[in-house]
C-alpha positions in Angstrom: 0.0 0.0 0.0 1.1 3.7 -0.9 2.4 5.3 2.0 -0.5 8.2 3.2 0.0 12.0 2.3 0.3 13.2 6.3 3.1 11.1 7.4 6.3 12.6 8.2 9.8 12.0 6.0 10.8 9.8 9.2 7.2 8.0 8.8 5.6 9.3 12.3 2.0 10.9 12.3 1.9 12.4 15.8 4.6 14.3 15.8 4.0 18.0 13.9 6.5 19.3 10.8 8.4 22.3 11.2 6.4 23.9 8.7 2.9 23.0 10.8 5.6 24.1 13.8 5.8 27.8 12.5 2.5 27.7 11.4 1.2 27.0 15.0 3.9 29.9 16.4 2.5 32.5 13.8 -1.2 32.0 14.6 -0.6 31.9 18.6 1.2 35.5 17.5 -1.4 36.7 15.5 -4.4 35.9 18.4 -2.2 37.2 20.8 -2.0 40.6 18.8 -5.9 40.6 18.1 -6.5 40.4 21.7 -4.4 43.2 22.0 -6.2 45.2 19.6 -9.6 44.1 20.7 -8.3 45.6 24.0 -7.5 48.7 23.7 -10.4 49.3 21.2 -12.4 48.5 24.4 -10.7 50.6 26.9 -11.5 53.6 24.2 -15.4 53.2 24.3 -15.6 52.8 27.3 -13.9 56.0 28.2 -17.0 58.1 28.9 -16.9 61.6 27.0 -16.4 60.3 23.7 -19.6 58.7 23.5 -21.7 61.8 23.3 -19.1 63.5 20.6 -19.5 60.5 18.3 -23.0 60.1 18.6 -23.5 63.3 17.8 -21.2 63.7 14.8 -23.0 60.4 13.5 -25.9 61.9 13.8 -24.4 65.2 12.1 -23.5 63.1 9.3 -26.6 61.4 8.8 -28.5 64.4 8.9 -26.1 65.2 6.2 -26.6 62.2 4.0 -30.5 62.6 4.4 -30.4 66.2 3.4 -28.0 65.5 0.6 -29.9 62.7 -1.0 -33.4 63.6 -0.9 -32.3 67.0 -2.7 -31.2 64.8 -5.4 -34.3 62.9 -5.3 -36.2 65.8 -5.4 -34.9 67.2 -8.5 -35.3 64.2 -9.9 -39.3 63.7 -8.8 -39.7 67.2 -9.9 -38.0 67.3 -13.4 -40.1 63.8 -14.1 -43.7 65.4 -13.3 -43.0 68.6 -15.3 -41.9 66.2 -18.3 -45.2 64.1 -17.7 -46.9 67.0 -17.5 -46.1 68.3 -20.6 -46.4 65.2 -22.0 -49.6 65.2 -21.2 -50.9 68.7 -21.8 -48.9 68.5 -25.4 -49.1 65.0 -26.2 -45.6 64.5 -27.4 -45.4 61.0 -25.5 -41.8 60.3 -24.4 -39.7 63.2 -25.1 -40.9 65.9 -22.8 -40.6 63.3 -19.7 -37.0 62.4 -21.2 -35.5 65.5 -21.1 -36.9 67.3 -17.7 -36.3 64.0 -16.3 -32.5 64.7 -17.0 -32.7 68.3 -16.6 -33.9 67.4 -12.8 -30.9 64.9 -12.8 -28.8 68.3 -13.3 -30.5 70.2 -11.0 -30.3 67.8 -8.0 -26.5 67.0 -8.6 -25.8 70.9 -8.8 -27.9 71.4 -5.6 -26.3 68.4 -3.7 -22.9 69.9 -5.2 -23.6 73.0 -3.8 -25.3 72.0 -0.5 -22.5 69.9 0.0 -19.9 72.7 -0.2 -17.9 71.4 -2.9 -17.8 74.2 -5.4 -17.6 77.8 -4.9 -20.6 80.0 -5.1 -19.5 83.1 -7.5 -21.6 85.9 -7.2 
């Protein structure tokens, strides 16, 4: 019978490689760094006025987000129902509801552009 895969060059099975050796010391390092990590990510939230300022920035950001994103779906909404509209009072099918819907595409990205502080307002 072929000799199995696992054994050893001197033919023992209970007794680990060198290469399973290291193996074994690199992943005892690796947990022992992780527990380090996982430590001292716990000492800082537990440290109690930090809390309150990330909650509140979160929060900020959200608010943020929200604001940001339902200007774009706004001009978008809007741009659609004038292009319906005139679809509708003009009868000109597709097209009218085509082109406001991108034109409110425009619109909300320059508003969420500009709400968001990313260009400069010229005056």
């Amino acid at each position: 019978m072929a000799k199995d895969k696992n054994d050893n060059a001197s033919g023992n099975r209970d007794q680990p490689s060198s290469d399973e050796a290291a193996l074994s010391a690199r992943l005892g390092s690796l947990d022992q760094r992780l527990s380090e990590i996982r430590d001292s990510r716990k000492l800082r939230t537990d440290q109690p006025g930090t809390e309150s300022g990330d909650r509140a920035a979160r929060a900020s950001a959200m608010a943020l987000g929200f604001r940001l994103s339902s200007e774009l779906v706004a001009g978008v909404v809007v741009g659609a129902a004038i292009g319906w509209g005139f679809d509708r009072l003009l009868s000109t099918s597709p097209f009218g509801f085509i082109v406001f819907l991108l034109l409110g595409f425009t619109a909300g990205v320059v508003n969420v552009v500009r709400s968001a502080g990313v260009a400069s307002r010229r005056r």
